[in-house]
C-alpha positions as CSV (number, residue, x, y, z in Angstrom):
1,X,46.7,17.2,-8.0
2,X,46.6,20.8,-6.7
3,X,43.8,21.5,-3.8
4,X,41.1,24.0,-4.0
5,X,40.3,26.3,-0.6
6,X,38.2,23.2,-0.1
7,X,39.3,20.4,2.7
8,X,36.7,17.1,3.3
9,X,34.8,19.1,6.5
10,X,34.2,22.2,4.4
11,X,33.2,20.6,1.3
12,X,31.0,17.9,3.3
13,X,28.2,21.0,3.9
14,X,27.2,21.0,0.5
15,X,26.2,17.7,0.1
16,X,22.8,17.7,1.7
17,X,22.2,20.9,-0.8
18,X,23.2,20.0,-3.6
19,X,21.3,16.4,-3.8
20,X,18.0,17.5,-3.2
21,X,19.9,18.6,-5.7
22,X,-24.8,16.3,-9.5
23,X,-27.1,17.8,-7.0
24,X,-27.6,21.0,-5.0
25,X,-26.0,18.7,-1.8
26,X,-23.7,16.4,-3.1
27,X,-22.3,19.9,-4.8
28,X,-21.7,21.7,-1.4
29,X,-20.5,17.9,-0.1
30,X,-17.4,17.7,-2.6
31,X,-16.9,21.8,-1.9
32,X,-16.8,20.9,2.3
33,X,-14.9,17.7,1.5
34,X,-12.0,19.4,-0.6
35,X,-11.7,22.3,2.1
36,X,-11.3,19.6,4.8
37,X,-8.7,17.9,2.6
38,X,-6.9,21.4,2.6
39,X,-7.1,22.4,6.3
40,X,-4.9,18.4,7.1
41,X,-2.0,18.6,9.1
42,X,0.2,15.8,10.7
43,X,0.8,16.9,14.4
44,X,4.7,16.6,15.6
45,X,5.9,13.1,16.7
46,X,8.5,12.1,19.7
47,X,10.2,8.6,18.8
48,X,12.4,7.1,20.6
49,X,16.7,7.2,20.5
50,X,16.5,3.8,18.8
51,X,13.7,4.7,15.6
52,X,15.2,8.0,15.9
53,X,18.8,6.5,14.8
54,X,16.9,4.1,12.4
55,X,15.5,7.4,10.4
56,X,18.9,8.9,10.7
57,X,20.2,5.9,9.2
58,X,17.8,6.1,6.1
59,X,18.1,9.8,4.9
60,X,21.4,10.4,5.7
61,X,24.7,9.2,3.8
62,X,27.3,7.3,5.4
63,X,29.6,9.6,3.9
64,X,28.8,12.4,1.9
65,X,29.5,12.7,-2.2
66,X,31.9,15.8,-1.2
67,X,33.9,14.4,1.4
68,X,33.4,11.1,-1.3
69,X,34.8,13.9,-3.8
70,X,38.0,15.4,-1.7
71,X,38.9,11.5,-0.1
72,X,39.6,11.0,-3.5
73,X,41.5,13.5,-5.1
74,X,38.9,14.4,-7.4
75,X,38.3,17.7,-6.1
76,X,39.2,19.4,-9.0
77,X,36.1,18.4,-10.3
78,X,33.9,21.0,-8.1
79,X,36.0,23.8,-9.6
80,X,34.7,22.5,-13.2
81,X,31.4,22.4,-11.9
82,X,31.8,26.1,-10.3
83,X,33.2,27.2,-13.7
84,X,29.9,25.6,-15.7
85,X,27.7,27.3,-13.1
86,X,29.4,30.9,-13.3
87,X,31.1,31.3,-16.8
88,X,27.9,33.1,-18.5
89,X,27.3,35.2,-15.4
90,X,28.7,39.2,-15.1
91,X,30.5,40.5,-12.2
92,X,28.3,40.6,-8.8
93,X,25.5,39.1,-11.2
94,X,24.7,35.5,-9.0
95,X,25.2,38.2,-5.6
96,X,22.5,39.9,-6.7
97,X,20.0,37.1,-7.9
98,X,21.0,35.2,-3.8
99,X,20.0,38.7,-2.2
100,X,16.8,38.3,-3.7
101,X,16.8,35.1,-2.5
102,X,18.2,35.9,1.1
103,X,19.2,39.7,2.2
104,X,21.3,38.3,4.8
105,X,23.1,36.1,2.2
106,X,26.6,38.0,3.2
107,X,26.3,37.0,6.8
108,X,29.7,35.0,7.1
109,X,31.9,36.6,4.4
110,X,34.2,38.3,6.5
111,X,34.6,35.4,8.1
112,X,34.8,33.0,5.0
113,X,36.6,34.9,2.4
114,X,38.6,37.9,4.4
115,X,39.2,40.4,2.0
116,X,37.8,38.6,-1.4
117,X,34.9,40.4,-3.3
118,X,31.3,38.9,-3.3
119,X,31.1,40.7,-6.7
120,X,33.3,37.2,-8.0
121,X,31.3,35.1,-9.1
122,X,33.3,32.0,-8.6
123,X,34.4,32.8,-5.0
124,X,30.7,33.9,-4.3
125,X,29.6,30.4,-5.4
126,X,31.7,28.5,-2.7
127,X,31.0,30.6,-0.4
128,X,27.2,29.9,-0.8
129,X,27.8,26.8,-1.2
130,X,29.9,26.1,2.1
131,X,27.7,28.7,4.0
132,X,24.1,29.0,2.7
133,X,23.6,25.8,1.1
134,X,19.7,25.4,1.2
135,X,19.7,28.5,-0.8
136,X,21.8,27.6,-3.7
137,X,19.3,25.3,-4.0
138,X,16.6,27.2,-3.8
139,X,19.5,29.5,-6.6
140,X,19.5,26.0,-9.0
141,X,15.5,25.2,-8.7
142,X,15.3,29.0,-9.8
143,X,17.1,29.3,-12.3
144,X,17.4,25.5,-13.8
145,X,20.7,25.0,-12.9
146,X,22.6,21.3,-13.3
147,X,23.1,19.9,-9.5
148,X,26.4,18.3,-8.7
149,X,25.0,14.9,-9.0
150,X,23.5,15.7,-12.3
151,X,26.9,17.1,-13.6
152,X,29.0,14.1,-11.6
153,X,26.6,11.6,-13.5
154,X,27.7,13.0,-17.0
155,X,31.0,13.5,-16.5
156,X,32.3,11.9,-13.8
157,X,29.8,8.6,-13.6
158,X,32.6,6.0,-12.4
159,X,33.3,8.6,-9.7
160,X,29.9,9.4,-8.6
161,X,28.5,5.8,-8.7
162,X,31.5,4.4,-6.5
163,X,29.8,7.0,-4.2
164,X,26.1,6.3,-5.2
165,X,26.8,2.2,-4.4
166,X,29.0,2.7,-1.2
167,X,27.5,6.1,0.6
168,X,24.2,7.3,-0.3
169,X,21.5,7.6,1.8
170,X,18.7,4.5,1.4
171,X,16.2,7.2,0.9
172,X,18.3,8.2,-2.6
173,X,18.1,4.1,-3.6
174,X,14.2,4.4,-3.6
175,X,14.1,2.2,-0.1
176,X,11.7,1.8,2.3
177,X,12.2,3.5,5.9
178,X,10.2,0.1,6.8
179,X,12.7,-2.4,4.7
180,X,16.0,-0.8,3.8
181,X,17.4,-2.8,6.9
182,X,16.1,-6.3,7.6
183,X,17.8,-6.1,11.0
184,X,15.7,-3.7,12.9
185,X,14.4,-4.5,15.9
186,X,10.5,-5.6,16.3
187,X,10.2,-2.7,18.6
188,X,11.6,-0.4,16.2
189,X,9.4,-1.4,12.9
190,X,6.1,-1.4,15.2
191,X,7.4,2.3,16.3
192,X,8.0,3.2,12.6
193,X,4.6,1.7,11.2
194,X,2.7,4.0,14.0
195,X,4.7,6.8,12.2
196,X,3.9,6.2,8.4
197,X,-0.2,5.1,9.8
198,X,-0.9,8.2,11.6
199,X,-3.9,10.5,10.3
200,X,-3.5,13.9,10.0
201,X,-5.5,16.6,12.2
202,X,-8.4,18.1,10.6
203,X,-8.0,16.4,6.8
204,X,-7.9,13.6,4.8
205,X,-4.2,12.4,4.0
206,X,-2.5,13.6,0.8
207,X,0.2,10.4,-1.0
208,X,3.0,12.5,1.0
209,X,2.5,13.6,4.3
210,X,5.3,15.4,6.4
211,X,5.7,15.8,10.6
212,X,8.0,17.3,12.8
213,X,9.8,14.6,14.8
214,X,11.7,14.9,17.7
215,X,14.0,12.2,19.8
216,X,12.8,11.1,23.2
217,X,15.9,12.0,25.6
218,X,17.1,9.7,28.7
219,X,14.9,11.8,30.9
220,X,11.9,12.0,28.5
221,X,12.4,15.3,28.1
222,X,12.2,17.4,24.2
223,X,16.2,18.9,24.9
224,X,19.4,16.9,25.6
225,X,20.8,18.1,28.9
226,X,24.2,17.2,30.5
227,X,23.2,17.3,33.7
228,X,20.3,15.9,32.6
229,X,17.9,17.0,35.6
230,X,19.4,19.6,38.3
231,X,22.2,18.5,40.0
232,X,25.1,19.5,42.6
233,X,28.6,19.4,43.5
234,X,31.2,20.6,46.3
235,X,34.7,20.7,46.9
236,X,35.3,21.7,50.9
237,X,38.6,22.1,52.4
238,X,39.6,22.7,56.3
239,X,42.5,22.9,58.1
240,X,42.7,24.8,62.0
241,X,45.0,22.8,64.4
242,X,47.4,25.0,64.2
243,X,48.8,28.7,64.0
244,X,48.9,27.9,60.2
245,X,45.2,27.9,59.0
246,X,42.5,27.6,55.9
247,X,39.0,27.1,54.8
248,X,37.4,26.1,51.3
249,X,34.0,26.0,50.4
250,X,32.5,26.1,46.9
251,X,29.4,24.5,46.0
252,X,28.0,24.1,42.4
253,X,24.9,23.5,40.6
254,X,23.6,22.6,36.6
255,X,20.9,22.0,34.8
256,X,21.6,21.2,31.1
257,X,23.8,24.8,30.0
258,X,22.6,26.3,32.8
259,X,24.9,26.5,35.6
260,X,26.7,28.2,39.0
261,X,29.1,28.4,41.7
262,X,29.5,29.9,44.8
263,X,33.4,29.6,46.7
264,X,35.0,31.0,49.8
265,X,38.5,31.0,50.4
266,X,40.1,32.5,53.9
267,X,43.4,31.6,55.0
268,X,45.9,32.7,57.6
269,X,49.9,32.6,58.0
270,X,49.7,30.8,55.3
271,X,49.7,30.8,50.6
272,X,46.9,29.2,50.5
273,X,44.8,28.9,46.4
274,X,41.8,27.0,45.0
275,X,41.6,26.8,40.9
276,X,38.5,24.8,39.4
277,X,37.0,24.8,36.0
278,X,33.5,23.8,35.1
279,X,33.1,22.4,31.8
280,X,30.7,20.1,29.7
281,X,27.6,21.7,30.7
282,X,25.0,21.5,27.7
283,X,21.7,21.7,26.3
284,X,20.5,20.5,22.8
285,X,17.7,19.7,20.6
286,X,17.5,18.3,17.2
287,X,15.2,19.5,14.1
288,X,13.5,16.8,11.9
289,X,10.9,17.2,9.2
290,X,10.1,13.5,8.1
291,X,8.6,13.0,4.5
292,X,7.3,9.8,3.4
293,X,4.4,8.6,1.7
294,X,2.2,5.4,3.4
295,X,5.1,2.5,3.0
296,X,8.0,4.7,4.1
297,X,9.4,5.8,0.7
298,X,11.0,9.6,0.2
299,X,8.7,11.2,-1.6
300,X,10.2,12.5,-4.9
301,X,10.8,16.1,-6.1
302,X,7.5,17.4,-7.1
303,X,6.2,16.4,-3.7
304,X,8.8,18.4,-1.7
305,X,8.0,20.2,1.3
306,X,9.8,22.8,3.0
307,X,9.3,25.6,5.7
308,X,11.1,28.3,7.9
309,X,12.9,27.0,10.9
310,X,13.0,30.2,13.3
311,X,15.2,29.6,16.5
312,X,16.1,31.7,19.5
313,X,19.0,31.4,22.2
314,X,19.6,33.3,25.3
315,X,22.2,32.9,27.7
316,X,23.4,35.7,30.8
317,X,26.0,35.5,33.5
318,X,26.2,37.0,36.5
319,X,29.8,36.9,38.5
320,X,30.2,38.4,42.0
321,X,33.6,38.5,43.6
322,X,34.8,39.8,47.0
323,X,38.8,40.1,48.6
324,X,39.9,41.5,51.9
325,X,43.4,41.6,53.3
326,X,43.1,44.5,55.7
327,X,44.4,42.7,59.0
328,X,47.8,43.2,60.5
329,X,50.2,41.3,58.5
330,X,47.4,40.8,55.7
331,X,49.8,41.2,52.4
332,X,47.9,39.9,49.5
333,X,44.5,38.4,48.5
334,X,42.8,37.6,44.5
335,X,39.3,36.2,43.6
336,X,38.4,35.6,40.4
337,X,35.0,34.0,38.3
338,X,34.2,33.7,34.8
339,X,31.4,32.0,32.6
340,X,30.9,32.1,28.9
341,X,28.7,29.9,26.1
342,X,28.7,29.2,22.4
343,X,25.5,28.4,21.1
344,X,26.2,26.6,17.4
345,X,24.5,24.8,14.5
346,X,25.7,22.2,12.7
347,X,23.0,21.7,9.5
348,X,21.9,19.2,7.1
349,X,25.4,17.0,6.1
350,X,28.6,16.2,8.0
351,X,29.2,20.2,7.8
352,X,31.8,22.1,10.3
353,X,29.1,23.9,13.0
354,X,28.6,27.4,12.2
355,X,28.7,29.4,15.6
356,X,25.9,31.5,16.5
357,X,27.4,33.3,19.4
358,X,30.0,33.0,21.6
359,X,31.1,34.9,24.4
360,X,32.6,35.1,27.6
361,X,32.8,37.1,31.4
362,X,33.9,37.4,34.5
363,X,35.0,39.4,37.8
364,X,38.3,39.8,39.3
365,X,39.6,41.7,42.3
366,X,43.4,41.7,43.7
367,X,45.5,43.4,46.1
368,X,49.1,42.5,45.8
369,X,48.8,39.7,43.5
370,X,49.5,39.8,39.4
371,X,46.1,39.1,37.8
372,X,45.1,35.8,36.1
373,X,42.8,37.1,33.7
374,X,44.8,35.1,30.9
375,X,44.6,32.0,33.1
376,X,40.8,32.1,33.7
377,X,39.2,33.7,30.5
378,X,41.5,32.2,28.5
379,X,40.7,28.5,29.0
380,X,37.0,29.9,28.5
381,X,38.3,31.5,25.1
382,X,39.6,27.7,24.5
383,X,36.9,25.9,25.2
384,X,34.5,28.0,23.2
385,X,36.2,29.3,20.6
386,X,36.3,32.8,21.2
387,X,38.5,34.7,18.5
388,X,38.1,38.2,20.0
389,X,41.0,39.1,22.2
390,X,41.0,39.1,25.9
391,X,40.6,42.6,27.8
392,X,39.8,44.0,31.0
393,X,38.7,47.3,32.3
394,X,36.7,48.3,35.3
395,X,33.2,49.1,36.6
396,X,31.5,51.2,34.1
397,X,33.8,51.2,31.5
398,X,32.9,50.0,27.5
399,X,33.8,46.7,28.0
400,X,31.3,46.6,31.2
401,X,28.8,47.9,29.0
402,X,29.8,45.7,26.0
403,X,29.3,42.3,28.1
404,X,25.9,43.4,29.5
405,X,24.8,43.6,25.5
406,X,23.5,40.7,23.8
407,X,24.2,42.1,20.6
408,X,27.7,41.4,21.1
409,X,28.2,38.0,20.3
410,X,31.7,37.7,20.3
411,X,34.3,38.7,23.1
412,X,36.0,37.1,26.4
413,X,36.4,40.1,28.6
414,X,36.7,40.6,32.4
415,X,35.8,43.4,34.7
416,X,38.1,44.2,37.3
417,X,39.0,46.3,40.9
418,X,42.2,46.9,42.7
419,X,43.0,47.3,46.5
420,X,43.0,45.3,49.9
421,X,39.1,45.0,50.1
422,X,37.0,45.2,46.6
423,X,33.9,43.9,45.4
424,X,33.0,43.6,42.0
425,X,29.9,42.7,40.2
426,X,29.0,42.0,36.5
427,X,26.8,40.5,34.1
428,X,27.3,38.9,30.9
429,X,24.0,38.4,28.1
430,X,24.5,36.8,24.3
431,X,21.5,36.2,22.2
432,X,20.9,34.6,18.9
433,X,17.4,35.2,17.5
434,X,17.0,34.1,13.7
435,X,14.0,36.7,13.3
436,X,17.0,39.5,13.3
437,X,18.4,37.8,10.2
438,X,16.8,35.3,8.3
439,X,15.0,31.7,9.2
440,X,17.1,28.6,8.4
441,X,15.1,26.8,5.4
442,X,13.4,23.6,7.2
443,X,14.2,20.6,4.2
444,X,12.5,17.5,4.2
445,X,14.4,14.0,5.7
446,X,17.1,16.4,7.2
447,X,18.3,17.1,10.9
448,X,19.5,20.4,11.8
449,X,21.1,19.8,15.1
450,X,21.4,22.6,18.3
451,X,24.0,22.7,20.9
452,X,24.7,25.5,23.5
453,X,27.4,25.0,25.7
454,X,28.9,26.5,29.0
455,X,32.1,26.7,30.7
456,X,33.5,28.5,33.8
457,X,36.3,28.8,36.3
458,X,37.2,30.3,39.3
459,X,40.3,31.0,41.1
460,X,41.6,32.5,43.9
461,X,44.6,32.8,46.1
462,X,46.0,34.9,49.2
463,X,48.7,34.8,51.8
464,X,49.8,36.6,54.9
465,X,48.1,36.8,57.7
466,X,44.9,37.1,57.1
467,X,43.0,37.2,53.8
468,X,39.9,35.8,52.6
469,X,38.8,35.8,49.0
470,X,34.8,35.3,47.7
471,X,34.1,34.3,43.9
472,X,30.5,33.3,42.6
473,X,28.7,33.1,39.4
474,X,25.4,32.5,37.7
475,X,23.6,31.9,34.1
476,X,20.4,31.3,32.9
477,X,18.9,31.4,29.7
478,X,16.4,29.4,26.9
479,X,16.3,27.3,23.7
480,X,13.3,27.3,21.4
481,X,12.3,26.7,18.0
482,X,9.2,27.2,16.0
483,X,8.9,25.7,12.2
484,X,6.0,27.5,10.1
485,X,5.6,28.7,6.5
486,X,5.4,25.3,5.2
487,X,5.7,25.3,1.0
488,X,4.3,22.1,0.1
489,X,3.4,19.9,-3.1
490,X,0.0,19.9,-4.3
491,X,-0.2,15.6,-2.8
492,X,1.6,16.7,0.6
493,X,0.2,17.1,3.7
494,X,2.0,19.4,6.0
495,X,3.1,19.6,9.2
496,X,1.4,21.1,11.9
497,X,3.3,24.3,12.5
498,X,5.3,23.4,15.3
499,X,7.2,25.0,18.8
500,X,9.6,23.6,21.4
501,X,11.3,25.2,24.1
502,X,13.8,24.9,27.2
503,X,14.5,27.4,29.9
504,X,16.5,27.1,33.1
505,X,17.7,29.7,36.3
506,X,20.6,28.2,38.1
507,X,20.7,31.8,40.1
508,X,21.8,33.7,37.1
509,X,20.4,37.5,36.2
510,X,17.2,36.1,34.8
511,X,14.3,34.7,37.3
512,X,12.1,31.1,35.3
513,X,9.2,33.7,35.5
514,X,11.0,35.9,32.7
515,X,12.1,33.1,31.1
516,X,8.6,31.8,30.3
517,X,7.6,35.1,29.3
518,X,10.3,35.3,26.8
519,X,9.6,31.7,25.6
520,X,5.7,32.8,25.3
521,X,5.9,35.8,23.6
522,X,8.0,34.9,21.3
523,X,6.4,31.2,20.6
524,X,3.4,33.0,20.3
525,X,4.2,35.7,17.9
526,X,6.4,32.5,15.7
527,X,3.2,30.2,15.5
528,X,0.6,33.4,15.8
529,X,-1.3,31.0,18.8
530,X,-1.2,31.7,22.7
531,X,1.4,29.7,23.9
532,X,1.4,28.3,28.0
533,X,5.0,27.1,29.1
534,X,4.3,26.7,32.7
535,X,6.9,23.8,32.7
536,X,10.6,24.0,31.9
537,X,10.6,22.5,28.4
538,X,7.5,21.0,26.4
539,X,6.8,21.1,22.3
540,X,3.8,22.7,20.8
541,X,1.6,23.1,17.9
């Protein structure tokens, strides 16, 4: 059977959207009583790894019904569905009812469908479905659309309940979070029973009742960091008994995403080169909206609950390199350093990540020597995924300017300096802040999972007599999140709204003490409260 521009990872995105597919006193008494009922709101929850996985393991399906769908041939099925949903629709027609919806519904069309017209219906409709999924639903509840499950059911029932039997989530077979596995530890159920029994802040609890969870990591802390607290590293090199001599000394430091390194290379009478990359450097966090009533069952449609997820990411370089090979017989000297980040998503469903931004930096100097600008920002490019092109230019040029701008999200470029003793200096800044665009749209019994991570590398080399050869860089940045704007059923009690943030300086441009202002003002203005983040990373509400 012929395939459709859909493949199991792109398809698998849509799953998670389209399964959701008296007396004077007693008077003022019931009046004070309602208004307390009203004002309820469950305050976030950490849990640890192991009832975090056990939750995972109830809302989410082992494989999802599009990757279900394309495993088995039967994607040609979506495209009937696409036709049903679009074949009473005029040109541009479902474009313009999503921009109500979403303004920034466009976002990743150039990326999605090239050269392709929004104003088709049909290709518009898998590209919302592949790359705004939670508002096609929000397109379907709207406008009464049938669901993929709903049409699978009817048409294709041996096909969807193979799925329904083998895959689907326990939550979608009306189990218990307390009793869909008989297996889980004692520790685990006693941790999960705290969770369904807790009281809500300032109200009486409603049949359904949603909170913002978040996993305890190793360290206890609210963000998965590799390192997980600051750590070190050196390389050193020495050799002098003889006419033929060197030195190496680099150090490094890292705290989650947040890194640096600091190198010097001299030799003399001698080729002498260090090369080192610096990779797996990361922070993340995870997003969870748990919705259950009192024994641990999803609670069904007309009690849904949902709310903005607004999240911000910063990260900025700084690179410093210096060269000399000014002696007599001095014939050549290179230093180079570069740094970069992507900072992704991956949402609800086994969907490919969508990149927020991605970019890349660095310093080079040379005297004599070919550059290795390819070598070093390249395997950044690699490693993050960078589909700009490599360039280079020098102090004060565009590029310079371009890297020092956080609204460019996408580029690996390198500033650069000729001559037999050179110093340059630059500074790389990305930022994604979903207050520019739009909020993601927080669903119940979902995870919406974070990563941002680093890589760098330096390299160096000289030869002759004498020629020495300095390379350093630097980042620092922050993570947060704040959920707010919860839409709930008229029997839900909401969620608290909710913050959580990370920072870190591992001697990049920006000092903790602008860090923390960042993450307060903009906490602040998110969940309209003062917000104190005197320590690295904490969650409030």
């Amino acid at each position: 059977m012929n395939r459709t521009i859909f493949n199991p990872n792109a398809l698998s995105i849509i799953s998670a959207a389209l399964l959701f597919s008296g007396t004077a006193l007693s008077s003022i008494a019931a009046e004070a009583n309602i208004k307390k009922q009203e004002n309820g709101q469950m305050l976030p929850t950490q849990v640890s790894a192991q009832t975090w996985q056990a939750i995972s393991n109830w809302s989410t399906d082992s494989l999802s019904l599009l990757e279900f769908i394309a495993s088995n041939d039967e994607e040609y099925e979506l495209n009937h569905y696409i036709e049903l949903l679009t074949r009473d629709h005029r040109d541009g027609e479902i474009l313009r009812q999503l921009k109500e919806l979403d303004t920034t519904v466009l976002d990743y069309w150039p990326q999605a469908m090239n050269e392709a017209s929004p104003e088709d219906n049909f290709l518009f409709t898998r590209y919302i479905i592949q790359y705004k999924p939670a508002q096609f639903v929000q397109w379907l509840n709207r406008y009464k659309a049938i669901s993929l499950s709903q049409y699978l059911e009817q048409k294709a029932p041996q096909l969807f309940n193979a799925w329904y039997e083998e895959h689907a989530a326990p939550k979608r077979k009306g189990l218990s979070i307390l009793e869909y596995n008989s297996a889980l530890p004692a520790e685990v159920y006693a941790e999960l029973k705290d969770l369904l029994s807790k009281d809500p802040s300032g109200g009486t609890k409603s049949q359904c009742a949603c909170q913002m969870i978040t996993p305890v990591t190793g360290s206890g802390h609210v963000v998965t960091n590799y390192p997980a607290t600051p750590s070190n590293w050196s390389d050193y090199s020495s050799d002098s008994s003889g006419l033929s001599k060197h030195k190496l000394d680099f150090k490094t430091t890292a705290y989650g995403a947040f890194h640096s390194g600091d190198g010097v290379r001299w030799s003399k009478h001698k080729a002498y080169g260090y090369d080192s990359s610096i990779n797996h450097n990361s922070s993340e966090f995870y997003v969870k909206m748990l919705c259950t009533d009192a024994g641990g069952f999803d609670c069904n449609q007309s009690n849904s609950c949902t709310g903005n997820l607004e999240v911000r990411g910063t990260y900025s370089s700084r690179y410093h390199v210096k060269g000399t090979a000014k002696q007599i017989w001095s014939k050549a000297t290179n230093s180079h350093a570069g740094d970069g980040a992507k900072f992704a998503v991956d949402l609800p469903g086994s969907a490919p990540e969508i990149v927020l931004f991605n970019k890349a930096g660095g310093a080079a100097m040379s005297y004599n020597t070919g550059w290795d600008i390819n070598s070093v920002l390249g395997a950044l490019k690699a490693a993050l995924g960078i589909t700009s092109a490599i360039v280079s230019d020098s102090p004060g040029s565009l590029l310079d300017g371009e890297l020092a701008s956080d609204l460019i999200t996408n580029i690996a470029g390198m500033v650069t300096r000729s001559g037999n003793e050179k110093t340059v200096n630059s500074t790389m800044r990305a930022r994604f802040d979903s207050s520019d665009v739009s909020p993601f749209l927080l669903q119940p019994n979902e995870v919406y999972h974070f990563t941002l991570d680093s890589s760098a590398r330096v390299k160096a080399r000289g030869y002759g007599g004498y020629s020495d050869s300095h390379f350093e860089y630097g980042s620092s940045g922050a993570l947060m999140y704040a959920a707010n704007h919860f839409t709930c059923g008229t029997n839900v009690t909401p969620p608290t709204p909710t913050g959580l943030w990370f920072y870190a300086d591992q001697s990049g441009p920006d000092s903790n003490a602008s860090l923390r202002s960042d993450v307060e003002n903009w906490l602040s203005i998110q969940l309209n409260k003062p917000v104190s983040a005197s320590q690295s990373q904490g969650i409030v509400h």
